[in-house]
C-alpha positions as CSV (number, residue, x, y, z in Angstrom):
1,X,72.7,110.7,11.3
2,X,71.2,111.1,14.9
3,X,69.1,113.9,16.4
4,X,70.3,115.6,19.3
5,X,68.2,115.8,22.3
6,X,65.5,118.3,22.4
7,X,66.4,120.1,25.7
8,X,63.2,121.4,27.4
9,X,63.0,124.4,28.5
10,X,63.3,125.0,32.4
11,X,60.9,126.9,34.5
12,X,61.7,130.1,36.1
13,X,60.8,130.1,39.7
14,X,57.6,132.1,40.5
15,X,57.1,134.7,43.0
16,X,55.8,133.1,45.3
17,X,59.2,130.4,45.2
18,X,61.7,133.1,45.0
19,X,59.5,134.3,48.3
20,X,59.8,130.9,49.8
21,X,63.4,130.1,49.3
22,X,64.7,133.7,50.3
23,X,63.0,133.2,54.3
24,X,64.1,129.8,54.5
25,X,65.8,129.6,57.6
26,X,69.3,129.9,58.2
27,X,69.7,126.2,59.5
28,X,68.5,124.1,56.2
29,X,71.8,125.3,55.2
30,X,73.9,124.1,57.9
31,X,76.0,121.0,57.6
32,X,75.6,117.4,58.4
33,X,76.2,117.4,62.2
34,X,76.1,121.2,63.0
35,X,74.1,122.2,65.8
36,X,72.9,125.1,67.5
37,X,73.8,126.6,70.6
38,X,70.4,125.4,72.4
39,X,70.9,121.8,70.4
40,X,74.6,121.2,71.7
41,X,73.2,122.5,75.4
42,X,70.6,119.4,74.8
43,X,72.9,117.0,73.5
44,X,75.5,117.6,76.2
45,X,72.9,117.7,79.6
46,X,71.6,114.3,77.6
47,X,75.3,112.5,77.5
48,X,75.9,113.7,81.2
49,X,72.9,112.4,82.6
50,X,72.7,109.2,81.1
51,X,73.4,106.0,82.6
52,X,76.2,105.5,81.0
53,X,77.7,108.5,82.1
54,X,77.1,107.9,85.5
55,X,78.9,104.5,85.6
56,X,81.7,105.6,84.2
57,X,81.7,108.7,86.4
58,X,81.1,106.5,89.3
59,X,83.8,104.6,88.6
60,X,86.4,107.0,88.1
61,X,85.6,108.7,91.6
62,X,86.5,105.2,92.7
63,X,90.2,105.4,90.8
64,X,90.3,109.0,92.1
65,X,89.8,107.7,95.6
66,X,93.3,105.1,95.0
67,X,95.8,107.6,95.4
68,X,94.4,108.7,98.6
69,X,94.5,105.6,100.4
70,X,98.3,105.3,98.8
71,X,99.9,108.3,99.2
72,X,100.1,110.3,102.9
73,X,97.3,112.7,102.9
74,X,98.2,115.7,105.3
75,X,94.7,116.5,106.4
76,X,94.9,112.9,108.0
77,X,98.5,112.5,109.2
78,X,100.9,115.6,108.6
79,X,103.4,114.1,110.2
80,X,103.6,110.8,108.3
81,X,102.8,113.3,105.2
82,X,106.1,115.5,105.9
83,X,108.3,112.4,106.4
84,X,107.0,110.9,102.8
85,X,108.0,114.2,101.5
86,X,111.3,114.3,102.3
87,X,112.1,111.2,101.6
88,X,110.9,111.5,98.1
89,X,112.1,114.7,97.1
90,X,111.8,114.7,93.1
91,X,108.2,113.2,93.1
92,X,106.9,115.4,96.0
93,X,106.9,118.6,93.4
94,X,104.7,117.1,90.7
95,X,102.2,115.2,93.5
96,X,102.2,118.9,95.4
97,X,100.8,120.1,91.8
98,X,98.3,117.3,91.3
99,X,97.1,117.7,95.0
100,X,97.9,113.9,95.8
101,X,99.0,115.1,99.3
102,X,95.0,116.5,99.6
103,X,93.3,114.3,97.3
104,X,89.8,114.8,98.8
105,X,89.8,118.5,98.8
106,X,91.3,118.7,95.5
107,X,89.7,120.3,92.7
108,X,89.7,117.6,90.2
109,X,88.1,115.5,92.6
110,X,85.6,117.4,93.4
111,X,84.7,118.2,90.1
112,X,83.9,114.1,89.6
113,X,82.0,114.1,92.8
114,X,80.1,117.2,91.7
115,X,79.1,116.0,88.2
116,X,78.4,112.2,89.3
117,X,75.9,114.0,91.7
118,X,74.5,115.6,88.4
119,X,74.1,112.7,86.2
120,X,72.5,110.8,89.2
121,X,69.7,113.9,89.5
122,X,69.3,113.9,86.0
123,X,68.8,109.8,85.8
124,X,66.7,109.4,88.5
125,X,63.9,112.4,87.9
126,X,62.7,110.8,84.5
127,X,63.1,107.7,85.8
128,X,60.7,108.1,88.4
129,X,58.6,110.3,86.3
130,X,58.1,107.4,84.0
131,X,57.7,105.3,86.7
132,X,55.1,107.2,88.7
133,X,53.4,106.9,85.1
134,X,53.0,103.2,84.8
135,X,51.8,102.8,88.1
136,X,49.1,104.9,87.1
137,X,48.4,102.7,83.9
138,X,46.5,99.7,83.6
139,X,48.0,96.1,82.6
140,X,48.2,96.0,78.9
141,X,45.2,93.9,76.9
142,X,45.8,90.2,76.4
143,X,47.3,89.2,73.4
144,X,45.1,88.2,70.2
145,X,47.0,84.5,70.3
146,X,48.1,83.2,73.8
147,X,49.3,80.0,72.5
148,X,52.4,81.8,70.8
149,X,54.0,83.2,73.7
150,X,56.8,81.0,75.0
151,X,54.8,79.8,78.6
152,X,51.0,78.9,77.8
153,X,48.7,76.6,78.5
154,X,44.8,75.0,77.9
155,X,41.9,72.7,78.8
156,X,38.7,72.5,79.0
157,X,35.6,72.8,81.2
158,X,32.1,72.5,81.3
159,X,32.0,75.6,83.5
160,X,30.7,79.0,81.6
161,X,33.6,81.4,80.6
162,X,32.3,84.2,82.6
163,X,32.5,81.9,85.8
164,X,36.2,81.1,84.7
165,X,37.2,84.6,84.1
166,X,35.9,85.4,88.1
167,X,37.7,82.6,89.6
168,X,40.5,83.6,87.9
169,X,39.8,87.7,88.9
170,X,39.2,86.1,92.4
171,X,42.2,83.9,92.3
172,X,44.9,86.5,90.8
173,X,43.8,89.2,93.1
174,X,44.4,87.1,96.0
175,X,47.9,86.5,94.9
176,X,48.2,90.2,94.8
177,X,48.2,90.8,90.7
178,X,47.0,94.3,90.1
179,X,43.8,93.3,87.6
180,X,42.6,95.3,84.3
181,X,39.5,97.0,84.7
182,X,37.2,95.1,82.6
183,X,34.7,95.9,79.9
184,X,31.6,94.6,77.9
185,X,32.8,92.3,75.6
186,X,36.2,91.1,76.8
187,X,36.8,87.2,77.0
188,X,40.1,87.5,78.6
189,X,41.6,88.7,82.4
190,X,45.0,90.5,82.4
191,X,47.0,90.5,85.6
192,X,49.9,92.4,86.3
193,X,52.5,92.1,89.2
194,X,56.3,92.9,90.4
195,X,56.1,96.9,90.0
196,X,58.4,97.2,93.2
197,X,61.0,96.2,91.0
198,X,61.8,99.7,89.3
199,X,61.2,101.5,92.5
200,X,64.3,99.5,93.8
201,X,65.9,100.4,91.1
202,X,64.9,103.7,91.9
203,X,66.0,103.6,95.5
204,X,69.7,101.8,94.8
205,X,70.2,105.0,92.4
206,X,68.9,107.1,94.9
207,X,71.0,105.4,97.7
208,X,73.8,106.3,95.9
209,X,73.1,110.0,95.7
210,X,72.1,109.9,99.4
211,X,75.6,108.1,100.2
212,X,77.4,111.2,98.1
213,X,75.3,114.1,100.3
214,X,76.3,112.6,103.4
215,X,79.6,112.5,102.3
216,X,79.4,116.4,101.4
217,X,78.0,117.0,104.5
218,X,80.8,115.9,106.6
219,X,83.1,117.3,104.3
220,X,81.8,120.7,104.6
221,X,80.7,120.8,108.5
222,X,83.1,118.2,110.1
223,X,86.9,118.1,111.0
224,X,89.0,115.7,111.3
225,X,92.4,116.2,114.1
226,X,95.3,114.4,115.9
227,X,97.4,114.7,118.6
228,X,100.1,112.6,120.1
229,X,99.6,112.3,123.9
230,X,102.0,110.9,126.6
231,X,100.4,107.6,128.9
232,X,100.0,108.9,132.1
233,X,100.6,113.0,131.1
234,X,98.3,114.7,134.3
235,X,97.6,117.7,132.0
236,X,95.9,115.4,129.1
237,X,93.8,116.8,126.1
238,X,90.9,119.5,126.0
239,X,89.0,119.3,122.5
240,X,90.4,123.1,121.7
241,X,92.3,124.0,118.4
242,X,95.5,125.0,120.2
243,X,95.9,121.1,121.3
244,X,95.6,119.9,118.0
245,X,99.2,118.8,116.2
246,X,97.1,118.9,113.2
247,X,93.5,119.8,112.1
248,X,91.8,119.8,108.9
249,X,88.6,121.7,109.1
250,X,85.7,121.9,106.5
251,X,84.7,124.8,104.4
252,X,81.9,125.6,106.5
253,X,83.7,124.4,109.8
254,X,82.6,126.5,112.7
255,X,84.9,126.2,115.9
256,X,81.8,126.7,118.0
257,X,80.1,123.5,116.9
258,X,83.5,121.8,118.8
259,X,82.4,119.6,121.7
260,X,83.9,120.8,125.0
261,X,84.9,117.6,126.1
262,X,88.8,116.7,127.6
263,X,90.1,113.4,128.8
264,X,93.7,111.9,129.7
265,X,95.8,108.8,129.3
266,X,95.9,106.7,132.6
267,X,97.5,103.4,131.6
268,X,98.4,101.3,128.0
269,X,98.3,98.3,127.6
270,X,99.9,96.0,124.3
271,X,99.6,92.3,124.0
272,X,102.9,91.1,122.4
273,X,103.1,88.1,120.7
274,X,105.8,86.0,122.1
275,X,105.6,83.0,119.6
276,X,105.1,82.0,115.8
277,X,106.9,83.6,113.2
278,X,105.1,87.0,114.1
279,X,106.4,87.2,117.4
280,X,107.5,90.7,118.8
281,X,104.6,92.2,117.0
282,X,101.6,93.9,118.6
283,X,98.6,91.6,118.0
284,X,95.9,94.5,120.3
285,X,96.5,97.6,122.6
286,X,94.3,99.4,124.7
287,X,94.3,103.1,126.2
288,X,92.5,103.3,129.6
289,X,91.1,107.2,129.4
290,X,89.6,109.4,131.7
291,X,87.4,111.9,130.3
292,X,85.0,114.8,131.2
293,X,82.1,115.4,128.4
294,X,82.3,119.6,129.6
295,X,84.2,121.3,132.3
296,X,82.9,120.8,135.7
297,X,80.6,117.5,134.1
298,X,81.4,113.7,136.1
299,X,84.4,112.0,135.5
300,X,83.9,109.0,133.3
301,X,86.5,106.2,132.1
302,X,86.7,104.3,128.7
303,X,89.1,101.3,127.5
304,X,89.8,102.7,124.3
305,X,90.5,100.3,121.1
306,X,91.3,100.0,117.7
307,X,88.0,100.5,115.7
308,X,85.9,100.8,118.7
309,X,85.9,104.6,119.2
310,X,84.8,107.0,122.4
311,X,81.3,108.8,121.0
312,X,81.0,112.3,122.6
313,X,78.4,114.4,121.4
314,X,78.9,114.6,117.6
315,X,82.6,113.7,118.1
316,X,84.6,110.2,118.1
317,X,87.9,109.8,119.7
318,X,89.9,107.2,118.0
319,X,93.2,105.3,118.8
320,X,95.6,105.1,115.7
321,X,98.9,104.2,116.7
322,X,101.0,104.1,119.8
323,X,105.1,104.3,120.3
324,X,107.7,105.3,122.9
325,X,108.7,108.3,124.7
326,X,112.6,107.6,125.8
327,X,113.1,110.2,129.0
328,X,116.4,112.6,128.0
329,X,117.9,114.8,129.9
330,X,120.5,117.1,129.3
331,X,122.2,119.3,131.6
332,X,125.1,122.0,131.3
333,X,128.4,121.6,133.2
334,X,126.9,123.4,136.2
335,X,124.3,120.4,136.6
336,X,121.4,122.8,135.4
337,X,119.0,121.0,133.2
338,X,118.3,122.9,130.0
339,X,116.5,121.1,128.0
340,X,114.9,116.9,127.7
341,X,112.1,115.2,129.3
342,X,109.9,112.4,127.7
343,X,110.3,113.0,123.6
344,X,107.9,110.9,121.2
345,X,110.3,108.7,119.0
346,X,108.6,107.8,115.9
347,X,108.4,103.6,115.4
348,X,109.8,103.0,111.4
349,X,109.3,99.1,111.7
350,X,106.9,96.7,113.3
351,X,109.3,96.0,115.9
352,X,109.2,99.8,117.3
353,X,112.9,100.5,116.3
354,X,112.2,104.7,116.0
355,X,113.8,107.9,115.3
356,X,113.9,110.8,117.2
357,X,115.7,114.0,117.8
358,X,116.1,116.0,121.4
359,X,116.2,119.8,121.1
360,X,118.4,122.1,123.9
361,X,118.1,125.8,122.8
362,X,118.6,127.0,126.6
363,X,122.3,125.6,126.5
364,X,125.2,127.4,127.2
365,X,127.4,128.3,125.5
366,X,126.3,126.8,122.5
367,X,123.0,125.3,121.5
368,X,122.8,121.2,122.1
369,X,120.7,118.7,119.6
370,X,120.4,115.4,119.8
371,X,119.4,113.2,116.6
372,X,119.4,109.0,116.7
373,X,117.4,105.8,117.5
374,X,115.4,104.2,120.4
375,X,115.6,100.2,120.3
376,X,113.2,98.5,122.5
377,X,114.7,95.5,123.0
378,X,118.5,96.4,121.4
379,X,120.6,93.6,119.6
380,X,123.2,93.8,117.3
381,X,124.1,92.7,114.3
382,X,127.8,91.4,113.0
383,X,126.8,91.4,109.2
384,X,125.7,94.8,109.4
385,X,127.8,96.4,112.1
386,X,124.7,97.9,113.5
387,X,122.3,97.5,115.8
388,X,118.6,97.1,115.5
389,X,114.9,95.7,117.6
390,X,114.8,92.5,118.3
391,X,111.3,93.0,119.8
392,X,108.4,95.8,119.9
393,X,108.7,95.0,123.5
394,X,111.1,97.1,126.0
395,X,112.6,94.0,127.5
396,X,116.1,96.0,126.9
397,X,115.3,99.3,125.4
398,X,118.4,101.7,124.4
399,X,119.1,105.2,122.5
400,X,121.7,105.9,120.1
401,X,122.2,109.4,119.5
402,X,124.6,111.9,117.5
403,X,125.2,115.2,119.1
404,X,125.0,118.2,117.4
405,X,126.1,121.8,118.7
406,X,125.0,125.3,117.1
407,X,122.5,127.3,116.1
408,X,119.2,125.0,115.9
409,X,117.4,127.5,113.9
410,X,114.6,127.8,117.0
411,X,115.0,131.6,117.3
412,X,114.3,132.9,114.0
413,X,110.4,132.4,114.5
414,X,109.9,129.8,111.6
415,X,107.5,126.8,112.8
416,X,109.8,123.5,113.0
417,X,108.6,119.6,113.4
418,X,109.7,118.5,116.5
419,X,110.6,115.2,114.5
420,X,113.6,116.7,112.8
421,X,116.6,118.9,113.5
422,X,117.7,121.9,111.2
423,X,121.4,121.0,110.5
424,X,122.3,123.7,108.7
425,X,124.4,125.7,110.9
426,X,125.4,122.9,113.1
427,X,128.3,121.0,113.5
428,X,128.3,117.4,114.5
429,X,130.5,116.5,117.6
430,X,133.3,113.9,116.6
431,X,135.8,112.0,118.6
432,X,139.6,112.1,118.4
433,X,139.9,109.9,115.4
434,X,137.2,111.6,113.8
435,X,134.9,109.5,114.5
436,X,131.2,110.6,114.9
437,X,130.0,110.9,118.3
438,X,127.9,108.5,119.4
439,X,125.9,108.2,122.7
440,X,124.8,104.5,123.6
441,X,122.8,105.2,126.7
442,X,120.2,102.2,128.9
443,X,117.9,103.7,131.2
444,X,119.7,105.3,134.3
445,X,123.0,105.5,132.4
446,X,124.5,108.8,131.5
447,X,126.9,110.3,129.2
448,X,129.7,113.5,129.3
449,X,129.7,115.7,126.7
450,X,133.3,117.1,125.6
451,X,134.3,120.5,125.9
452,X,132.6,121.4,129.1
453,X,128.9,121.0,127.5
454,X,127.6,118.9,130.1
455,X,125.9,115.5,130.6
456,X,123.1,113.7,128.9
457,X,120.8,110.9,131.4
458,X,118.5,108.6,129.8
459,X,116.4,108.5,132.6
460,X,113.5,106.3,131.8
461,X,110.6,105.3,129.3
462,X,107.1,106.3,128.7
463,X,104.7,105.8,126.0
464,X,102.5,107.9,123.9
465,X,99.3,107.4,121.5
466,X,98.4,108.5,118.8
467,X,94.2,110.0,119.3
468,X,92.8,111.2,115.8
469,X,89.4,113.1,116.8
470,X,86.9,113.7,114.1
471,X,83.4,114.8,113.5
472,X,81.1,114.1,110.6
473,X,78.0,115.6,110.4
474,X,76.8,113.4,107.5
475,X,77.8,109.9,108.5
476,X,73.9,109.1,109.7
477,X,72.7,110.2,106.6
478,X,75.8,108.0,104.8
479,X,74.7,105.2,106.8
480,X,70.6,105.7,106.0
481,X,72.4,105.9,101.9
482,X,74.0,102.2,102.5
483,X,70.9,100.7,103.8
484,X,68.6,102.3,101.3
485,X,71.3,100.5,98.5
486,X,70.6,97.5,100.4
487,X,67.2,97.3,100.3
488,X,67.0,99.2,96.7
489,X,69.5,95.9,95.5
490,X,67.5,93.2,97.6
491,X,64.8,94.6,95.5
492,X,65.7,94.5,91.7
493,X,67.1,91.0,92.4
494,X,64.2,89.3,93.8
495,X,61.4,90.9,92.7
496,X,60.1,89.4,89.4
497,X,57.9,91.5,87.1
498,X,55.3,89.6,85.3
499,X,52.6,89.6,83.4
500,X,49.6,86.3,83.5
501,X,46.4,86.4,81.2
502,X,43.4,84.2,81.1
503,X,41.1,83.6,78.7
504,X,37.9,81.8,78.4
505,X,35.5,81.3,75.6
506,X,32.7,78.7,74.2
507,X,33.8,75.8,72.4
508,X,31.4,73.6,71.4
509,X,29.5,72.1,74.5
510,X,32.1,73.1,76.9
511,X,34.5,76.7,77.6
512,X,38.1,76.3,76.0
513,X,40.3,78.1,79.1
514,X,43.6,79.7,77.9
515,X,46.7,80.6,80.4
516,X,49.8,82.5,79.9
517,X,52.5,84.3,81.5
518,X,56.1,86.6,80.3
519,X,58.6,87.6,82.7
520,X,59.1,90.9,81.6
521,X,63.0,91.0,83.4
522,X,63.8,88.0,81.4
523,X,65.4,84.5,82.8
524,X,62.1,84.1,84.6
525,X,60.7,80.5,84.8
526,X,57.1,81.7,83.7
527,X,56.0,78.1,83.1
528,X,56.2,77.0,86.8
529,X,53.5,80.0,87.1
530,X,51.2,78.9,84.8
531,X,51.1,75.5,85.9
532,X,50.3,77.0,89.3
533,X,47.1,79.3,88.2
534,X,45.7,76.4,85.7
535,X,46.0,74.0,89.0
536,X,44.3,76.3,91.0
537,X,41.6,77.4,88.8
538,X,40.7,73.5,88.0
539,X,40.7,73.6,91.9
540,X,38.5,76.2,92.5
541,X,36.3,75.6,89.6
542,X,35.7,72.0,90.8
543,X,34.9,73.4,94.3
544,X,33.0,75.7,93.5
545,X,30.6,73.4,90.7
546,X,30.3,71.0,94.0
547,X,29.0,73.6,95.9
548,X,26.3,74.0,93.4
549,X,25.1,70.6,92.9
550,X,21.7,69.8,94.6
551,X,22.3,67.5,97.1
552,X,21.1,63.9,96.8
553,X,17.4,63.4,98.3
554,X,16.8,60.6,101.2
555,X,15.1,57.8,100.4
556,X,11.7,58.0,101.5
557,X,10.8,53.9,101.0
């Protein structure tokens, strides 16, 4: 028969418990994970400004940055922008919503930018806190037991270990170690060199940050335009935001920073190629300008290229693209000319074939558009039934147009490209078999329009170009960013850190010498250093001992 267990009796808790365990506080009881307000605000400025963070934010600003090199950005070229639009009509909703057609001024954009800037503060301030700290502290003590670091070496000498450990003071300082201060007692010299390595570290991160302001800068005090002038137009450009076909200001754009500067087209010049498999293709052009840098200032000229721009001021004047201006001109049965003159076509192939409509709103007694194609050097094909550029040279240029007669919707006040015709209450003109009418006009020829509406003369051709004028305030201090990652990079690759002790103590008769050396960035070859300061310390020791010899007496017999 067994016992059962004596249960012993269990304590009560005294006062002074009870006490203890009613003010515990209220977090001992919260559960595994659970933090408080300040805690999560610790653990979440801790995840945002750590490196990791800042790569991956880094990189996403670059994937941000994709769609705005892919998709027409209207604060760039409104035109193409508008074009891309209506040709895509389903996707141009959702990227409206997403702000592709602004990528750069979009909020989700700028929230990256905004919070890679953060993480980049909140790296580099400890960083450079901790660095500023070791530059301030001494190289660390030499190791109890050289010989088991990976790089080491020893010999002997008959020299005295305190001459040993000054030739090698002497010998490390000249090679610009930074030296322990040294103390009673210590048998051993620690060297340490290559602190420039963190600060370029430092300096690329830093780089990077100054690269971002700059960037800010220009997007808040700069703006970038275009305009599409005629070659040879006498009334030209004046930097004023009524001449502009489009301008994207910054927030903090003021129109009175503009620079007062104007200029004009005098002559164009495009080098075709004429051979190779690339022939008919513009291989360079060049806009000869005239410019004044403020009203009543000298008239200057420039030869304007492709990525070499005209600096005014603050400003650059660039050259983007060039086309042609086909001369229409379309008068009423009376012979009164009511509306034409040169009208940019816009190029849609590398061989300048280009679209382009001609508005008559004056015409009586209807209004008169014309919609079609410029060809610079016409040909035709049989397969197609169409015809098309041979060349992006006017060797024999021609329009085909449709004519349209109505209301052209110019009246009702609503702005309207001057790329495009409002067909809606139109009617297109057709012959008597139905037939769509079609003008097929060379320079000099002209057509009749039925029904009393008058003639149409393609007179002649000009050509226009394309100027985008911009401003960035920030682009010095972008530039100053780049270099500073330079040097920053040049630094962390090449400069080595490391560390080089030598000791010296008695042995018997002689001093037992102990070398070694650790690259403290790893992949270092340490060894070829410690061969180098035992070689010259066997050197200098010999030297110096030489020196000290007495020197042999004559002899006197």
């Amino acid at each position: 028969m067994t016992t059962p267990p004596v249960q012993e009796p269990v304590e009560e808790p005294t006062a002074e418990r009870r006490s203890s365990l009613s003010t515990r506080p209220a977090e001992d009881d919260r559960r595994a994970g659970e933090l408080t307000f300040r805690e999560l605000l610790r653990w979440t400025w801790r995840q945002v400004t750590s490196m990791r963070t800042a790569l991956v934010l880094l990189l996403l600003l670059a994937l941000a940055a994709i769609p705005g090199s892919i998709i027409p950005q209207e604060g760039v070229d409104s035109l193409k922008t508008s074009n891309w639009q209506a040709d895509h009509t389903r996707l141009t909703p959702v990227y409206e919503r997403l702000g592709l057609f602004s990528v750069y001024d979009s909020p989700w954009f700028s929230a990256i930018y905004l919070l890679l800037m953060l993480s980049l503060v909140g790296c580099i301030l400890p960083r450079t806190f901790h660095y500023a700290r070791g530059l301030r502290a001494q190289p660390p003590r030499a190791p109890r037991n050289l010989t088991r670091l990976p790089d080491h070496a020893s010999y002997g000498t008959t020299a005295s270990p305190e001459e040993v450990l000054e030739q090698a003071r002497q010998l490390l300082r000249r090679r610009r170690y930074r030296l322990r201060a040294t103390a009673d007692g210590d048998d051993a010299v620690s060297a340490e060199r290559g602190y420039l390595r963190e600060a370029g570290n430092l300096v690329f991160h830093l780089s990077v940050l100054v690269v971002l302001v700059g960037f800010a800068l220009g997007g808040l005090f700069g703006y970038k335009g275009g305009v599409i002038l005629l070659v040879g137009d006498d009334y030209g450009f004046s930097n004023d935001l009524t001449q502009y076909d489009d301008f994207n200001p910054g927030s903090l754009f003021r129109a009175d920073d503009m620079e007062p500067f104007s200029f004009s087209i005098d002559d164009f010049d495009v080098d075709w190629l004429t051979t190779g498999p690339r022939a008919g293709m513009a291989r360079g052009f060049e806009s000869h300008l005239s410019y004044q840098e403020s009203p009543g200032a000298p008239e200057k000229t420039y030869d304007l290229k492709v990525n070499h721009p005209l600096s005014i001021g603050n400003t650059d004047v660039f050259l983007i693209g060039h086309g042609y201006a086909p001369v229409i001109t379309i008068r009423n049965s009376k012979g009164e000319t009511v509306g034409g003159g040169p009208t940019p076509f816009l190029p849609v192939n590398q061989s300048f074939q280009s679209i382009g409509v001609v508005k008559a709103p004056d015409a009586e007694p209807t209004q008169i558009g014309l919609e079609g194609e410029f060809y610079p050097t016409v040909a035709f094909s049989k397969q197609t039934g169409s015809y098309f550029s041979l060349l992006g040279k006017p060797l024999d240029p021609m329009v085909s147009m449709l004519v349209y007669t109505g209301d052209l919707g110019m009246d009702s006040g609503a702005p309207q490209s001057i790329y495009a015709l409002d067909k809606t209450h139109t009617t297109m003109l057709t012959k008597k078999n139905g037939a769509p009418l079609r003008l097929d006009l060379r320079p000099g020829e002209t057509a009749t329009l039925p029904n009393g509406l008058g003639t149409v003369t393609f007179d002649g051709l000009q050509q226009w170009n394309k100027i985008q004028i911009s401003q960035t305030p920030g682009k010095w201090v972008a530039l100053v960013g780049v270099v500073l990652a330079l040097v920053g990079l040049l630094g962390s690759l090449f400069i080595r850190p490391r560390r080089v002790w030598v000791r010296a103590r008695r042995d018997g008769d002689g001093t037992l010498v102990e070398v070694a050396a650790l690259d403290r960035s790893g992949g270092g070859d340490t060894a070829v250093v410690v061969d180098e300061v035992v070689a010259a310390l066997q050197k200098d020791l010999q030297v110096d001992l030489q020196r000290r010899l007495p020197e042999p007496k004559e002899d006197q017999s």
